[in-house]
N, CA, C and O atoms as a MOPAC input file, in Angstrom:
PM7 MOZYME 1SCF
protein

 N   -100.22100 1   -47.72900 1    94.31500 1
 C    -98.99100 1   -47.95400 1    95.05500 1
 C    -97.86200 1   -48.20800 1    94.07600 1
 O    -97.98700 1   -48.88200 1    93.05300 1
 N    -96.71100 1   -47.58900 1    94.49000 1
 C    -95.74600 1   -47.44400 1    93.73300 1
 C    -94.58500 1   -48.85900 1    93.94300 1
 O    -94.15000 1   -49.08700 1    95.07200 1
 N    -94.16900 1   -49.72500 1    92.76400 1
 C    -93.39100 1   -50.63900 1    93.17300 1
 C    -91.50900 1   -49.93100 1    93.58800 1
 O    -90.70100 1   -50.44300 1    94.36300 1
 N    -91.34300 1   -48.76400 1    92.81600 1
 C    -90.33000 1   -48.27600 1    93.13200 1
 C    -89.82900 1   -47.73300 1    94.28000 1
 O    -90.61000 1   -47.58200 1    95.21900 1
 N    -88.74300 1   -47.42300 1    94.39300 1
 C    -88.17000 1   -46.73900 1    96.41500 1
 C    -88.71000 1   -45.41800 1    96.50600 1
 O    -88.52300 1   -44.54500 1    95.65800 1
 N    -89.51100 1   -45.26500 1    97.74800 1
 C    -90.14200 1   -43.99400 1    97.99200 1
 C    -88.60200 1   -43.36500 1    97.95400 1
 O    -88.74100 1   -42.57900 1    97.01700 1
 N    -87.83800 1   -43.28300 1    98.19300 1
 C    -86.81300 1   -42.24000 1    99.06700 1
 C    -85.31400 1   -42.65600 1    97.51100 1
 O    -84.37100 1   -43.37800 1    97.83700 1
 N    -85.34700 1   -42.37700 1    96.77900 1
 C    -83.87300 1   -41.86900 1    96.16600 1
 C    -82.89100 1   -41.42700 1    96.10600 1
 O    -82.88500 1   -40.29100 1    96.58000 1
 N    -81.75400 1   -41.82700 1    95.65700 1
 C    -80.85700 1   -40.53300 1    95.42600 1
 C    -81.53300 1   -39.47500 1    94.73100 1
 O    -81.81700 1   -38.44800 1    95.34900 1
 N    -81.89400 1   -39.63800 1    93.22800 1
 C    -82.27400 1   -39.14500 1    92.46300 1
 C    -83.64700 1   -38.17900 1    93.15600 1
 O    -83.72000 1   -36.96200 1    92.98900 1
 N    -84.49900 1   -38.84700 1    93.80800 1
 C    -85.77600 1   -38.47900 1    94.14400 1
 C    -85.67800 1   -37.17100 1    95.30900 1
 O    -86.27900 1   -36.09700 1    95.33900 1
 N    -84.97700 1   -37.57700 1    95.94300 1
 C    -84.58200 1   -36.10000 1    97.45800 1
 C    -84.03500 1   -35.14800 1    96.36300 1
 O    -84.80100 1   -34.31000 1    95.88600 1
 N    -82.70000 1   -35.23600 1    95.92300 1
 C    -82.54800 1   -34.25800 1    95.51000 1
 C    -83.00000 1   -33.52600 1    93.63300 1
 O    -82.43900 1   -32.61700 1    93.02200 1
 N    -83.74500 1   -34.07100 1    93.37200 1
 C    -84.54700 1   -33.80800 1    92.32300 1
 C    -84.79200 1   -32.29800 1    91.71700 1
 O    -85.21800 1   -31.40300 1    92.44800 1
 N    -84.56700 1   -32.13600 1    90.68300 1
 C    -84.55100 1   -30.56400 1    90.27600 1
 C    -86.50900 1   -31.58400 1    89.32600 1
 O    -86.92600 1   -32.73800 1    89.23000 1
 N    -87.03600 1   -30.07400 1    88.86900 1
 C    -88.18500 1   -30.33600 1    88.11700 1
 C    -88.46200 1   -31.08200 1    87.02400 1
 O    -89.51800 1   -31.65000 1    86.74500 1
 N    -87.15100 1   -31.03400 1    86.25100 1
 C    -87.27000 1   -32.03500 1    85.02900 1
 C    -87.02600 1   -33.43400 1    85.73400 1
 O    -88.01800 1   -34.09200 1    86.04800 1
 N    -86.04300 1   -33.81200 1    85.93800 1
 C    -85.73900 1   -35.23500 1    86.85000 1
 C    -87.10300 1   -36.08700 1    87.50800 1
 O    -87.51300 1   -37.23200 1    87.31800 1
 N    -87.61000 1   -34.91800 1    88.40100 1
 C    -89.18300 1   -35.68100 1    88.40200 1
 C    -90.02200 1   -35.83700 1    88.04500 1
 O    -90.87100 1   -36.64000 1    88.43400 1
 N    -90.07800 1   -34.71300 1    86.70100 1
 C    -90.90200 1   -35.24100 1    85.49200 1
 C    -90.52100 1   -36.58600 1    84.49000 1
 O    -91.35500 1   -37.20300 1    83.82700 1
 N    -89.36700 1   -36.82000 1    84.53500 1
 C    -89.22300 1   -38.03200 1    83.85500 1
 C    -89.53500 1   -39.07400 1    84.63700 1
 O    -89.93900 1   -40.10800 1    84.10500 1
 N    -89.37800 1   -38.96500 1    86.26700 1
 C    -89.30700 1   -40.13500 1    87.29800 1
 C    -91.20900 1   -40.35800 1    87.44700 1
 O    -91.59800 1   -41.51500 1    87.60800 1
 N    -91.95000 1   -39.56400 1    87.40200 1
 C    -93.43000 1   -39.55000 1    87.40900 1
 C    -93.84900 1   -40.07000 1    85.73600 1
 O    -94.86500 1   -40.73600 1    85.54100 1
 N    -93.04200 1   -39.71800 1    84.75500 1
 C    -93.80400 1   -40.16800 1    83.45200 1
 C    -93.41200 1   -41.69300 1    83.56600 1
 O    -94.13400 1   -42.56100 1    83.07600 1
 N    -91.91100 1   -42.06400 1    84.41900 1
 C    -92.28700 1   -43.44000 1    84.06500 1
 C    -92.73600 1   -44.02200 1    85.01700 1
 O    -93.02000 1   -45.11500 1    84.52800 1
 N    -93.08900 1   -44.07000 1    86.38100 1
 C    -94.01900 1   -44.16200 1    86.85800 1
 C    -95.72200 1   -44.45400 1    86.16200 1
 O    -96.35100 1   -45.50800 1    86.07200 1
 N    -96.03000 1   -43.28200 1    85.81900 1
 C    -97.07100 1   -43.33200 1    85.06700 1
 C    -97.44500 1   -44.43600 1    84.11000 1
 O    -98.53400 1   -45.01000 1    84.10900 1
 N    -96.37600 1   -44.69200 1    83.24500 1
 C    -96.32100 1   -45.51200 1    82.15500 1
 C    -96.45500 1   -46.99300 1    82.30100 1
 O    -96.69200 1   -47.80100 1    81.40300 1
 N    -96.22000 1   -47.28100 1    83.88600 1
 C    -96.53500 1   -48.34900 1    84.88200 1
 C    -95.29300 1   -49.55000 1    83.88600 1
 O    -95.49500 1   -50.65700 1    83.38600 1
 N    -94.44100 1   -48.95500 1    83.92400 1
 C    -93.53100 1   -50.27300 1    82.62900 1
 C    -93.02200 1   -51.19100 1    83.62500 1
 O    -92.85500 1   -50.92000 1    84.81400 1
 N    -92.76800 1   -52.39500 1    83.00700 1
 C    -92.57300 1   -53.75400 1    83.11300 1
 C    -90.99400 1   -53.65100 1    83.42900 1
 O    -90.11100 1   -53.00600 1    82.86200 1
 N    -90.95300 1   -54.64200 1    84.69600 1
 C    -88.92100 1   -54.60700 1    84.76600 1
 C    -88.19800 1   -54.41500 1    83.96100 1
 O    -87.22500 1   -53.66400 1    84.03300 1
 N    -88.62500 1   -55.22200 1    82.81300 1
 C    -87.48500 1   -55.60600 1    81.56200 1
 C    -87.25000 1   -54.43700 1    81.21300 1
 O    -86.10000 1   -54.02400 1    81.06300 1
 N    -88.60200 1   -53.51400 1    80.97500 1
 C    -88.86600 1   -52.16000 1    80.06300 1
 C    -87.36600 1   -51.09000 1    81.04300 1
 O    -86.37400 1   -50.58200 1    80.52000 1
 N    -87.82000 1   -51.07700 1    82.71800 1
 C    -86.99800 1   -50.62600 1    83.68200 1
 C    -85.69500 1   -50.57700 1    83.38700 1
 O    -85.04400 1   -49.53200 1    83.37700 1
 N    -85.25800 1   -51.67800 1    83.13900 1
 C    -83.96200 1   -52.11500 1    82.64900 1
 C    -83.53500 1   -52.00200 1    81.47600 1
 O    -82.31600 1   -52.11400 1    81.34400 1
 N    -84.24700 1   -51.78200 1    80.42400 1
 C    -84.05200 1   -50.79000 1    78.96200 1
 C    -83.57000 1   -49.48400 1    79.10900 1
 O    -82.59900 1   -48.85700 1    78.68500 1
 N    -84.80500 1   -49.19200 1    80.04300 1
 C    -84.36700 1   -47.56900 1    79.90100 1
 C    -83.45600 1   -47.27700 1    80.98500 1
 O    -83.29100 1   -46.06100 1    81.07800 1
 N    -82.71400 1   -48.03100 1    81.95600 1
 C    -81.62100 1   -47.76700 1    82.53800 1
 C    -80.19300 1   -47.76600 1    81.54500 1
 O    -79.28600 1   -46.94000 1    81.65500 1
 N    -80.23400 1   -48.96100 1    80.50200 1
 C    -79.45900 1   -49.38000 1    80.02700 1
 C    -78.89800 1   -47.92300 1    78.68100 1
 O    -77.83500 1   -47.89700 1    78.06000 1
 N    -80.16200 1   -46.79900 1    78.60200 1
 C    -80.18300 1   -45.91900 1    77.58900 1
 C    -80.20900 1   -45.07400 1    78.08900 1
 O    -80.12400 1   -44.08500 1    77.36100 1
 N    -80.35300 1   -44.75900 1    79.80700 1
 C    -79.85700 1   -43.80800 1    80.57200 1
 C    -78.17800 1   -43.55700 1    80.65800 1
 O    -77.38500 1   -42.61500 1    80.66800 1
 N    -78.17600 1   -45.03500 1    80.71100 1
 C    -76.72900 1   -44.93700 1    81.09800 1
 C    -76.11400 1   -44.28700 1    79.80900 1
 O    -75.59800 1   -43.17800 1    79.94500 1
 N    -76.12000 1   -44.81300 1    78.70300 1
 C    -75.65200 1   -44.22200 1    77.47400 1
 C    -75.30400 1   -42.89900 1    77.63700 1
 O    -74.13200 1   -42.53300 1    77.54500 1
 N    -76.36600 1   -42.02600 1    77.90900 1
 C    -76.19200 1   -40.77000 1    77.79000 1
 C    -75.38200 1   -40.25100 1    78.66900 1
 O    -74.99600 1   -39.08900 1    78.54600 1
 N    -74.89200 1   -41.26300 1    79.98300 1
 C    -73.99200 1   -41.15200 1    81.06100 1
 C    -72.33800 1   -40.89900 1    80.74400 1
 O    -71.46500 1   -40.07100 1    81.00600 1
 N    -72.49900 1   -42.13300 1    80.02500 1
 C    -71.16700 1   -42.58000 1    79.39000 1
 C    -70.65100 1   -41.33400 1    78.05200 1
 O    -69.52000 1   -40.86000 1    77.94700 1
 N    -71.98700 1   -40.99100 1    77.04500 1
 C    -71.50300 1   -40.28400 1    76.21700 1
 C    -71.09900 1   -38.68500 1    77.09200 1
 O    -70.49100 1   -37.87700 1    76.39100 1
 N    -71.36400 1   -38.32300 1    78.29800 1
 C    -71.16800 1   -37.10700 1    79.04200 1
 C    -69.64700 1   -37.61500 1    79.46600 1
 O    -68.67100 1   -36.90200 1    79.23100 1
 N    -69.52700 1   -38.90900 1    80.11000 1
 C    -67.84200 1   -38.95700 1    80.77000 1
 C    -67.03600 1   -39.16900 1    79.52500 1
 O    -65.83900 1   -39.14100 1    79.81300 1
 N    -67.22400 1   -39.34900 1    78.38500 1
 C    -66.29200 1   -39.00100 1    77.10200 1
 C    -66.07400 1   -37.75100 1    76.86800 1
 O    -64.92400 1   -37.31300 1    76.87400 1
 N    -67.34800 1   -36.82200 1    76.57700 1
 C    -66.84500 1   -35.62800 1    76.76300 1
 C    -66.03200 1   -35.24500 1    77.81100 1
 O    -65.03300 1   -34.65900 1    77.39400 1
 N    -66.07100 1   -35.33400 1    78.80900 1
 C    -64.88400 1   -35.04200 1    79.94600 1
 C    -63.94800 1   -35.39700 1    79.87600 1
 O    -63.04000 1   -34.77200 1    80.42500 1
 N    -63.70700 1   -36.49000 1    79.22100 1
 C    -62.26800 1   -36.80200 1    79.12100 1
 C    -61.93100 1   -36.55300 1    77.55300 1
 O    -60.78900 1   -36.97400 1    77.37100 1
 N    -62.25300 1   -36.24700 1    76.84100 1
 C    -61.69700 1   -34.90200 1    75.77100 1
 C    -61.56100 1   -33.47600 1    76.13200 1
 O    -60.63000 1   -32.85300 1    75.62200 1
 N    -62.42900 1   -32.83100 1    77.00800 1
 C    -61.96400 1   -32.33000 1    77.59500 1
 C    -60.87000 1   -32.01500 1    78.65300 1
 O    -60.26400 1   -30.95300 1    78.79700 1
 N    -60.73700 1   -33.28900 1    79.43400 1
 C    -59.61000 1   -33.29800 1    80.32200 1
 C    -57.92500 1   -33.39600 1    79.57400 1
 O    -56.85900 1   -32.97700 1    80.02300 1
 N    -58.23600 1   -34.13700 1    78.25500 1
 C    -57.18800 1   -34.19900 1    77.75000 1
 C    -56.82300 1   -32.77200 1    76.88900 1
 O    -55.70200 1   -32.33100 1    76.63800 1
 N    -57.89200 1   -32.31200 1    76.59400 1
 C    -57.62700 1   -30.83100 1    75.43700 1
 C    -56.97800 1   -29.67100 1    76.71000 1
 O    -56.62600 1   -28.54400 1    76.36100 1
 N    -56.88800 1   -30.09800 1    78.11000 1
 C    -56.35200 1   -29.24600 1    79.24900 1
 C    -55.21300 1   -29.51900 1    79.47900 1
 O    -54.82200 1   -30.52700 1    80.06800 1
 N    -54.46000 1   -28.51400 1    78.96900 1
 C    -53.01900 1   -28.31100 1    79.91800 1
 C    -52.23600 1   -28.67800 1    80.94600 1
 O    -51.07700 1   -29.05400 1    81.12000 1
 N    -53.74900 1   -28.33600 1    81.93600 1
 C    -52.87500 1   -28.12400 1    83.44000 1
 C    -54.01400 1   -29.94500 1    84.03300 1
 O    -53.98700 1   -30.58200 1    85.08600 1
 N    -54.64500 1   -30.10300 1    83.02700 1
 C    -54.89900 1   -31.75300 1    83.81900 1
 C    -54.27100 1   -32.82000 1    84.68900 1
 O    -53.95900 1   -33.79800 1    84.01000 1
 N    -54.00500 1   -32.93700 1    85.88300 1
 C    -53.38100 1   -33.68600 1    86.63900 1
 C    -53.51400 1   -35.20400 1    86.62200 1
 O    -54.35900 1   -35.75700 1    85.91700 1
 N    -52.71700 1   -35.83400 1    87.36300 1
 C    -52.62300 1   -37.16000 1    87.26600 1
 C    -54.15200 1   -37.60500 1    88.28200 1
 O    -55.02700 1   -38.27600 1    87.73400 1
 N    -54.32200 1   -37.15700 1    89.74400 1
 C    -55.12600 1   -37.41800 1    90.04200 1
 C    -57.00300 1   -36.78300 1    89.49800 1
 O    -58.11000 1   -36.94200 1    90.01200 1
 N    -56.61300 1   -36.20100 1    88.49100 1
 C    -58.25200 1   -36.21100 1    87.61000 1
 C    -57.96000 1   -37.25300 1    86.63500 1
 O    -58.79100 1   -38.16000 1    86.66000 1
 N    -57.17900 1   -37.36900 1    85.92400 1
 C    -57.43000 1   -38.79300 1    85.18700 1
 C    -57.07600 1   -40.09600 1    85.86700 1
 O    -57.07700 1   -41.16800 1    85.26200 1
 N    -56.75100 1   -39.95500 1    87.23100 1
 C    -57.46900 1   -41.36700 1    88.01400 1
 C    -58.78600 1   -41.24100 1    88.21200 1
 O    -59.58700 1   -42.15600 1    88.02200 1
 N    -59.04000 1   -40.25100 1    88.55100 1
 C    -60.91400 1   -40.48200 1    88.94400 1
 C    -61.77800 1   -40.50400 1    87.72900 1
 O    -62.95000 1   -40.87700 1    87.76900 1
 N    -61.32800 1   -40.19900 1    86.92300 1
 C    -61.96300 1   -40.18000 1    85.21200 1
 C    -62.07000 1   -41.62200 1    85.21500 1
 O    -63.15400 1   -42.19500 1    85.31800 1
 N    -60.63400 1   -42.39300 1    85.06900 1
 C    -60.87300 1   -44.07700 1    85.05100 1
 C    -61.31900 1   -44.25600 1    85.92200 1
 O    -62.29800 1   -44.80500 1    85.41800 1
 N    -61.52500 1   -44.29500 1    86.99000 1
 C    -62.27000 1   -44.98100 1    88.27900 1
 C    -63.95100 1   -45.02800 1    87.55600 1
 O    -64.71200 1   -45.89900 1    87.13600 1
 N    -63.95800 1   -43.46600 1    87.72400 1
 C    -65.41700 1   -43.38400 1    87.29500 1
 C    -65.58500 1   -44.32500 1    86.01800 1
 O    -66.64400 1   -44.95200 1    86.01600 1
 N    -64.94000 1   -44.48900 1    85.19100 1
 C    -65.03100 1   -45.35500 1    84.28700 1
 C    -65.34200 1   -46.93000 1    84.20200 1
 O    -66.32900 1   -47.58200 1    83.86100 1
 N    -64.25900 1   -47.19700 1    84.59200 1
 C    -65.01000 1   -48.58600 1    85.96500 1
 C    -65.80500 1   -48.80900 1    86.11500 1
 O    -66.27000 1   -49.90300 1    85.79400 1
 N    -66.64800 1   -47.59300 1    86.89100 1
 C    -67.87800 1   -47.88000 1    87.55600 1
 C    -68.96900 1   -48.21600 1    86.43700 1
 O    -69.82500 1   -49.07800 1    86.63700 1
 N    -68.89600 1   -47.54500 1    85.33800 1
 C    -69.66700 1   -47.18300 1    84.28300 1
 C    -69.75700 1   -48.48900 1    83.68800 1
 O    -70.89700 1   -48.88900 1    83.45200 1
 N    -68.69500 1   -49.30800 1    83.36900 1
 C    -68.02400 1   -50.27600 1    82.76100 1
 C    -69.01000 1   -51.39700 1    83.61700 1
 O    -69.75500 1   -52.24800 1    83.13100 1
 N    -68.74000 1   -51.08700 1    85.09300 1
 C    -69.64800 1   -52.47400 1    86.13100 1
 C    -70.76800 1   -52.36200 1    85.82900 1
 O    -71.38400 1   -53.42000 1    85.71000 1
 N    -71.54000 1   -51.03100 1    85.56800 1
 C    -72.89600 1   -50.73300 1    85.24900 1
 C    -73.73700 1   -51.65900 1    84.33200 1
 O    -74.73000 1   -52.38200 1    84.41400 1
 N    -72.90800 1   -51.29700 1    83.50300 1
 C    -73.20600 1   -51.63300 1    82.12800 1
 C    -73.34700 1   -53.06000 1    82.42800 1
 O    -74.49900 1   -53.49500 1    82.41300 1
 N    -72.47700 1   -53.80000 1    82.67400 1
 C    -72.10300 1   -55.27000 1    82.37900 1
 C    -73.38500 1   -55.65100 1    83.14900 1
 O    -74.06700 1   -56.58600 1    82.73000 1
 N    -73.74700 1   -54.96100 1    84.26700 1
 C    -74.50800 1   -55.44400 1    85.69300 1
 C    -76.37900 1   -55.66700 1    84.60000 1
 O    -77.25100 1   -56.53000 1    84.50200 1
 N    -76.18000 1   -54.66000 1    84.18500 1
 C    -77.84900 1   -54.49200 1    83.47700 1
 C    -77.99400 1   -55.27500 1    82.22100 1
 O    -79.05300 1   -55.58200 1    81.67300 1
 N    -76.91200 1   -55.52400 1    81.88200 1
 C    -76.99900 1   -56.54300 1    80.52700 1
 C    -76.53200 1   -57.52800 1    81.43700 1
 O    -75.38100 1   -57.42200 1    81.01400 1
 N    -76.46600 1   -58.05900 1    81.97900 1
 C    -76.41000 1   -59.15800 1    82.78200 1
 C    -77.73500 1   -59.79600 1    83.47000 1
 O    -78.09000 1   -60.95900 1    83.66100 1
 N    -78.22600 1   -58.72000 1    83.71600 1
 C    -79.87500 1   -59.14600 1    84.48600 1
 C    -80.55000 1   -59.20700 1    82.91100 1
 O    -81.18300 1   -60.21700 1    82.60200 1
 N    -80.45100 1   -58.50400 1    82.29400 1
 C    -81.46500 1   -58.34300 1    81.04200 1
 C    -81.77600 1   -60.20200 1    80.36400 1
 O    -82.78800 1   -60.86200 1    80.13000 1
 N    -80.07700 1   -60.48500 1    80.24600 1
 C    -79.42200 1   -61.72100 1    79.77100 1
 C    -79.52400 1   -61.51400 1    78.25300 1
 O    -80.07100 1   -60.67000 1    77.54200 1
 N    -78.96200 1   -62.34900 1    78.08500 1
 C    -78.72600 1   -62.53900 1    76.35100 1
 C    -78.80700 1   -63.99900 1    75.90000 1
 O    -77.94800 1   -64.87400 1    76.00700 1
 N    -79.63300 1   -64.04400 1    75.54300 1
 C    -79.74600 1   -65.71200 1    74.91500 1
 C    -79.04900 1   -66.18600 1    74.49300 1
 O    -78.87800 1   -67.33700 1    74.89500 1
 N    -78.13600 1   -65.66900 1    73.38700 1
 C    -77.04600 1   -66.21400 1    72.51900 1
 C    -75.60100 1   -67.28900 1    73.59700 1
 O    -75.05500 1   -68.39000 1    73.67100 1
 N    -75.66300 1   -65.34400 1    74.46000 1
 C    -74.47700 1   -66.12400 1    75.32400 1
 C    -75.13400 1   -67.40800 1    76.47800 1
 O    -74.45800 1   -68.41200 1    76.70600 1
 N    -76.02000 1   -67.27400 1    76.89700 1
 C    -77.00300 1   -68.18300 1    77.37400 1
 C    -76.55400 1   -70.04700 1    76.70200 1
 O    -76.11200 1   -71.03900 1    77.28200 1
 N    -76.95700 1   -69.77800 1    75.24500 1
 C    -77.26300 1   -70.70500 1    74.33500 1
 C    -76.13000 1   -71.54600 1    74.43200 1
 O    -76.19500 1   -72.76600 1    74.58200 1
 N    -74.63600 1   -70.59200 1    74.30900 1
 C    -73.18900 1   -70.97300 1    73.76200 1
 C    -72.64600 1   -71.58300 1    75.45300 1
 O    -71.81200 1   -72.48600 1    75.52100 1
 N    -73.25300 1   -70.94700 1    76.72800 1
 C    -72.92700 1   -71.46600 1    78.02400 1
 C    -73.16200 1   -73.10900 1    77.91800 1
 O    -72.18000 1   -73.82300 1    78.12200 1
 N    -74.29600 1   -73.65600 1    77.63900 1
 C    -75.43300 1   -74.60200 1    77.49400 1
 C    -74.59600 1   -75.62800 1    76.87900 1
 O    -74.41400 1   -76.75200 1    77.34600 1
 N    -73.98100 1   -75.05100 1    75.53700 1
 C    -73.17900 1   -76.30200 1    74.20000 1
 C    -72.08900 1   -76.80700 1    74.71200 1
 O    -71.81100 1   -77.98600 1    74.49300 1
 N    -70.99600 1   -75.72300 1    75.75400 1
 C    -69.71200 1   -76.11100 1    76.51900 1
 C    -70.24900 1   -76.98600 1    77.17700 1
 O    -69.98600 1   -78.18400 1    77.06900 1
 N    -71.38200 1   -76.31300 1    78.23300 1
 C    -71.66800 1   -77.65300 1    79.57600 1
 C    -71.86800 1   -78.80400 1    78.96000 1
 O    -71.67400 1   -79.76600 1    79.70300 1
 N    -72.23200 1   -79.10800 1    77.71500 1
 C    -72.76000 1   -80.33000 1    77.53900 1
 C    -71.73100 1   -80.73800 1    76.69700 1
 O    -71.99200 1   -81.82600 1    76.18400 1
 N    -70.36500 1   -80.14400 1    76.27100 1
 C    -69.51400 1   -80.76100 1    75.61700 1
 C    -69.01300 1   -81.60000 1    76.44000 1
 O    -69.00600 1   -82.81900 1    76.27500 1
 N    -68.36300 1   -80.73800 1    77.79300 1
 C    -67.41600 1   -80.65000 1    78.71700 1
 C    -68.08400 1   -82.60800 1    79.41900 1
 O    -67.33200 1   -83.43600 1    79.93500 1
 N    -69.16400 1   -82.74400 1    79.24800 1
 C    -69.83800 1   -83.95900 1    79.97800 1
 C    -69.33100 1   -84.76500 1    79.29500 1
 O    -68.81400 1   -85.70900 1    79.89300 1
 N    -69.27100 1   -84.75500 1    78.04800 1
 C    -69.46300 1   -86.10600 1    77.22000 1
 C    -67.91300 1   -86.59300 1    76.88800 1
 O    -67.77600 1   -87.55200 1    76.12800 1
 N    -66.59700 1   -85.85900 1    77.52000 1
 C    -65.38300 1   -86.08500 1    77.27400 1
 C    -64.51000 1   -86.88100 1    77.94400 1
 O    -63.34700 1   -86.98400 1    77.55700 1

């Protein structure tokens, strides 16, 4: 039994490679954290594709105002992404430095 969503975006409309990667990690039976790695290096390759587009959008002439709103929008989103998965992942450091304020902030 699979802990992941039977039903996807990704999964309905799926070309052959897509569900070969979605079955290898499946297969690989990985651990949340692992889940959340390789989202975090999915995304990468997300982000390095909407850069190209927007060198492209800019190397265009006839580029309008409303494609480089949706370029930033989409950007945004990318931007929430990101923050959202390194956020669940956490980071100790910033963790650590939360911890030293709270306990400054007491003793004043």
């Amino acid at each position: 039994m699979s802990s992941a969503p039977e039903s996807t975006p990704a999964a309905e409309s799926s070309n052959p490679r897509i569900q070969q990667v979605l079955d290898a990690v499946e297969a690989a039976a990985v651990t949340p954290e692992d889940a959340l790695r390789i989202s975090l290096e999915l995304l990468g390759f997300v982000e390095e594709y909407h850069l190209e587009t927007l060198e492209e959008l800019l190397g265009d002439g006839e580029a309008d105002a409303v494609s480089v709103a949706v370029w930033a929008a989409d950007s945004a989103r990318l931007k929430t992404a990101r923050e959202v998965l390194e956020e669940v992942l956490g980071d100790d450091e910033e963790d650590d430095d939360d911890l030293a304020l709270d306990d400054g902030e007491g003793d004043a």
